[in-house]
C-alpha positions as CSV (number, residue, x, y, z in Angstrom):
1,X,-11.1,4.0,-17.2
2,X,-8.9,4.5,-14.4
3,X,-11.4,3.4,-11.1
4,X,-12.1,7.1,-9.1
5,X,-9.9,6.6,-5.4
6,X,-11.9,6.2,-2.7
7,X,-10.4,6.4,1.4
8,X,-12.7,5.7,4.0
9,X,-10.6,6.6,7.2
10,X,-12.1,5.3,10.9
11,X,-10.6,6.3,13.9
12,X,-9.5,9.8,14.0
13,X,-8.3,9.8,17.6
14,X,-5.7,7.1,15.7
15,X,-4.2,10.1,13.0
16,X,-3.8,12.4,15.9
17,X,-1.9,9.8,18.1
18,X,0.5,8.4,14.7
19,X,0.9,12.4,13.6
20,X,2.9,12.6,17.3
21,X,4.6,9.9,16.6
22,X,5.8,11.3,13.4
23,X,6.7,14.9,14.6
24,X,8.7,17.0,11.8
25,X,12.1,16.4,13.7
26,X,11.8,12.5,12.7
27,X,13.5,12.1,9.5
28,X,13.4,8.2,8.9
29,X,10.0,6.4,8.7
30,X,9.1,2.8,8.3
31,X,6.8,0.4,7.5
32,X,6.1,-3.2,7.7
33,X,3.1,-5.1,5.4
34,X,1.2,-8.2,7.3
35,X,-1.2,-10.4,4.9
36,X,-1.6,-12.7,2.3
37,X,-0.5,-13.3,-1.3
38,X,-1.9,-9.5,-2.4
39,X,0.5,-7.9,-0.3
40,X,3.1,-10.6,-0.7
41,X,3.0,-9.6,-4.6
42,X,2.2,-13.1,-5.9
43,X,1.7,-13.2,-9.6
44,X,3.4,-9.8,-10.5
45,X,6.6,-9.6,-11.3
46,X,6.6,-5.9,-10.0
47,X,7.1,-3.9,-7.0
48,X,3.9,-4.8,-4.3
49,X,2.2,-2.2,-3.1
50,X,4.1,-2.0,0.6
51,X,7.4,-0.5,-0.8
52,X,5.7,1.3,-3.6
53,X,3.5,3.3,-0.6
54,X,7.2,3.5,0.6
55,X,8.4,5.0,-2.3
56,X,5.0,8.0,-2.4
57,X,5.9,9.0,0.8
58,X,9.3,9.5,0.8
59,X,8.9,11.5,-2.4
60,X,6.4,13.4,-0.9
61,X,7.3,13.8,2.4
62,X,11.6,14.5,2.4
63,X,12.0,11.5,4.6
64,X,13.9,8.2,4.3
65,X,11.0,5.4,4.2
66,X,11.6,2.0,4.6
67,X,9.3,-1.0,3.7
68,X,9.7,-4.6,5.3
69,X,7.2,-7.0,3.8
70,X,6.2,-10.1,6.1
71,X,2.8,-10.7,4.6
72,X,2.7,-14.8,2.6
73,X,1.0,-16.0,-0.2
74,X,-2.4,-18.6,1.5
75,X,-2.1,-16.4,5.0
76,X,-5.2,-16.7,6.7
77,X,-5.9,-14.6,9.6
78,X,-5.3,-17.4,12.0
79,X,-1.5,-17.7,10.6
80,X,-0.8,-13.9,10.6
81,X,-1.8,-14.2,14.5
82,X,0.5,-16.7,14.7
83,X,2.9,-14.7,12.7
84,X,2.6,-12.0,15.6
85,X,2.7,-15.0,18.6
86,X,5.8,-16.5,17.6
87,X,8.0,-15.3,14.7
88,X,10.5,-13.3,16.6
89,X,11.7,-11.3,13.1
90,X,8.0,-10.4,12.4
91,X,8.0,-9.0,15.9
92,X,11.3,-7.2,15.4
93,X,9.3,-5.2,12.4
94,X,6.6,-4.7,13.6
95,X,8.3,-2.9,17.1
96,X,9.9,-0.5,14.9
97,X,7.3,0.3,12.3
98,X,5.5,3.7,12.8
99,X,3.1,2.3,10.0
100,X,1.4,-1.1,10.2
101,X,-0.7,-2.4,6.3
102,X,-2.7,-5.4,6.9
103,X,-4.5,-7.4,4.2
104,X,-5.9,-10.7,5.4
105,X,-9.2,-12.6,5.5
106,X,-9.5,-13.7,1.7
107,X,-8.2,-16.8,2.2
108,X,-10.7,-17.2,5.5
109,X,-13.5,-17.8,2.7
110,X,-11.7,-19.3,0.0
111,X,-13.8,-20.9,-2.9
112,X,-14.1,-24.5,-2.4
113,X,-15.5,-26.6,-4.9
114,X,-17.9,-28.3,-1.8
115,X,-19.5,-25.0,-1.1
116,X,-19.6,-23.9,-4.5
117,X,-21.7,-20.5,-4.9
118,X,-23.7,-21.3,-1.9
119,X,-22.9,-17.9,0.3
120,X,-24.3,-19.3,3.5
121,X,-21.4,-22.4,3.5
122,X,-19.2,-19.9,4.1
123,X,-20.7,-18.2,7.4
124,X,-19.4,-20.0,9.7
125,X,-15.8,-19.2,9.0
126,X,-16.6,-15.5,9.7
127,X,-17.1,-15.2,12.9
128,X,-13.3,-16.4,13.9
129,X,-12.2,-14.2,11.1
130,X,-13.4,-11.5,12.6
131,X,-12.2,-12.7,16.1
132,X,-8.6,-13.3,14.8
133,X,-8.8,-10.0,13.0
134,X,-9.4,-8.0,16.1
135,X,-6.9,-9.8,17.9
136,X,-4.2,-9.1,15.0
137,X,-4.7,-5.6,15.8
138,X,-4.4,-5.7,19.5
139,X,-1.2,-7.5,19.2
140,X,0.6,-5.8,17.0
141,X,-0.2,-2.6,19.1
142,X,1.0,-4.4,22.1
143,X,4.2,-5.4,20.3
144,X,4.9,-1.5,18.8
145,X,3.2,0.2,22.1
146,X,6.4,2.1,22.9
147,X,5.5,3.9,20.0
148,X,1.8,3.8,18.9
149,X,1.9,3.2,14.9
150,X,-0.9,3.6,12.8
151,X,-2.3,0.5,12.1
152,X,-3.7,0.5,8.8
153,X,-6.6,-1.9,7.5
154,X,-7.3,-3.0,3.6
155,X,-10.2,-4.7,2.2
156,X,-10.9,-6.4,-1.5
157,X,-12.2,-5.5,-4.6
158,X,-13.0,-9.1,-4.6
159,X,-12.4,-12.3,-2.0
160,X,-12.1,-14.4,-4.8
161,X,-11.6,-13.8,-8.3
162,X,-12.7,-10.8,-10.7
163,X,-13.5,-8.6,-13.0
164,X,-13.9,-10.7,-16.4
165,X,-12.0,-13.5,-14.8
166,X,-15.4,-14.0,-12.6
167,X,-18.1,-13.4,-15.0
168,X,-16.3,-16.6,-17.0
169,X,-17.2,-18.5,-14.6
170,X,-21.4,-17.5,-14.4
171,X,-23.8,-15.2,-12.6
172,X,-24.2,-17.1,-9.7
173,X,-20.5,-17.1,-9.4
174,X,-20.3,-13.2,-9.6
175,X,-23.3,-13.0,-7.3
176,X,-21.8,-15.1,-4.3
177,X,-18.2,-13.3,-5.1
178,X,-20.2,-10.1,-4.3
179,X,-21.7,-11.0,-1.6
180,X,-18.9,-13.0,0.4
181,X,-16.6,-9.5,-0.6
182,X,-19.2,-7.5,1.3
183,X,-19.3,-9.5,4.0
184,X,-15.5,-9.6,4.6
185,X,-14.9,-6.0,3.7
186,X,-17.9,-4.9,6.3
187,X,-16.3,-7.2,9.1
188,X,-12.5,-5.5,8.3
189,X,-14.3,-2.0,8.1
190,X,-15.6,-2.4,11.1
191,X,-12.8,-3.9,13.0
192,X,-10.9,-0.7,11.6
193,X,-13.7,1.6,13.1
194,X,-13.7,-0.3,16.5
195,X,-10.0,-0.6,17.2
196,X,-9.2,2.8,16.1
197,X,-7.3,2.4,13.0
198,X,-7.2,3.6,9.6
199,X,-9.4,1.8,6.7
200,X,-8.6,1.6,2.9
201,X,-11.4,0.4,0.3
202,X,-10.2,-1.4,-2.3
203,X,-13.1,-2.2,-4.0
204,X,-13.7,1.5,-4.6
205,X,-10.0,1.6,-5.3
206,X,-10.4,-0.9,-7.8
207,X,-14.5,-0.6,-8.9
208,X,-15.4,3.0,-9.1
209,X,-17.4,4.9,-5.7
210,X,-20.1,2.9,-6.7
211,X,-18.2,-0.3,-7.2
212,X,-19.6,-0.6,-10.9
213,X,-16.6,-0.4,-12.9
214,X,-14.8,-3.6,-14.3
215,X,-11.6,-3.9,-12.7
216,X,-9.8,-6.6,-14.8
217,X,-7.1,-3.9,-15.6
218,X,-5.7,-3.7,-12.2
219,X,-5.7,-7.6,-12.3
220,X,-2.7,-10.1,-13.2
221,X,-3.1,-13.1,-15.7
222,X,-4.5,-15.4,-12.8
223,X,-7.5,-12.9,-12.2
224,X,-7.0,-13.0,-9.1
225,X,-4.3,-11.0,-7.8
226,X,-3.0,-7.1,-9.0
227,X,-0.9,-6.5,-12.0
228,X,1.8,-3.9,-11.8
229,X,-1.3,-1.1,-12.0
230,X,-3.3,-2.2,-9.6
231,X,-0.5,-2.4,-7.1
232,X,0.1,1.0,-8.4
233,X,-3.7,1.9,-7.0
234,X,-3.4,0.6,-4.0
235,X,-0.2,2.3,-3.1
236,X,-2.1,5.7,-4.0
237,X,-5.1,4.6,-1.7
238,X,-3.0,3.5,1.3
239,X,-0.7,6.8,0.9
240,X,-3.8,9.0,0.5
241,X,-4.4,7.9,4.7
242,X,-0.8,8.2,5.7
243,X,0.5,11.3,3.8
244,X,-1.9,13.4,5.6
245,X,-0.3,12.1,9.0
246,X,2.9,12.6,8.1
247,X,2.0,16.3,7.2
């Protein structure tokens, strides 16, 4: 069953601002992707999701859209700041993009073996996840100010593996998954709400409104990353915010 598509969208001073930038007599469009290995497209041999929303738009829109794709498999927020501080061709895209995705945080928590299932290990590596996150955002409006893009903001059906792939491993591995996911996806929804910019839930994406449904379909062989499908969704859920600027 194919998981119902959910959009949550924060910041609706941020569509008015990006649907200026995007006025009818602008026929070329672009985008550039920031993150990790989801993003990236690690583990599919497929087109990731950034040029596939690429691809929706320009069907549905009559413009020319263009994807660049910067985000790397094991990013953490901490390196895609860095990204943004120093790498002077990630700059260069993201100056000219009228549409910024960003996907990070996952591998801020990443399951260790020391912590095991034990949520509260994990804590202290939110709060500078959360720090970094905001401060991604500010800088990559600073770099594209001339033009004000929307900046775009996806969470995770899951921070570390899912669907079947997690319940092979035990309840209390499905339990901590759950509850490190919500507190990852609360800290990027609200970053999204604060700084203005749009928000994307995968986990309804991916899980259903209720995030009930098993979502190993949308999942490649490692269980971790999206198959061909699930990159497929997201594209949908990220083109569901941005069509309706560009229109």
């Amino acid at each position: 069953m194919s998981a119902r598509l959910v959009v949550a969208i924060a910041g609706v001073a941020a569509l008015g601002t990006f649907m200026a930038g995007c006025s009818s007599s602008s026929r070329s469009w672009a985008i550039d992707a920031l993150g990790d290995s989801v993003p990236r497209g690690t583990n599919c041999e497929c087109r990731p999701y950034p040029p596939l929303t690429a691809d929706d738009l320009a069907a549905g829109s009559g413009r020319s859209v263009s994807a660049t794709n910067d985000a790397v498999a094991g990013a953490t927020t901490a390196s895609v700041l860095s990204q943004l501080d120093s790498d002077t061709t990630v700059q260069g895209h993201v100056r000219s993009a009228n549409a910024i995705e960003i996907e990070i945080g996952a591998n801020d928590v990443e399951y260790t073996d020391s912590c095991g299932a034990a949520v509260d290990c994990y804590a202290p590596r939110l709060g500078p996840l959360e720090k970094n996150l905001d401060s991604i955002v500010a800088r990559a409006r600073q770099l594209a100010s001339g033009h004000k893009p929307a900046v775009v903001l996806l969470d995770y059906w899951s921070v570390w593996l899912g669907g079947q792939y997690a319940a092979a491993r035990g309840h209390a591995y499905v339990s901590a998954a759950q509850q490190m996911t919500e507190r990852v996806d609360s800290i990027i929804q609200t970053t999204a709400s604060e700084t203005g910019s749009f928000y994307v839930d995968l986990r309804a994406a991916f899980k259903g409104p209720d995030y009930n449904y098993d979502e190993t379909h949308f999942l490649s062989s490692d269980g971790d990353h999206p198959n061909a499908a699930g990159h497929a969704q997201i594209a949908k859920a990220v083109d569901a915010v941005l069509d309706g600027a560009l229109r």
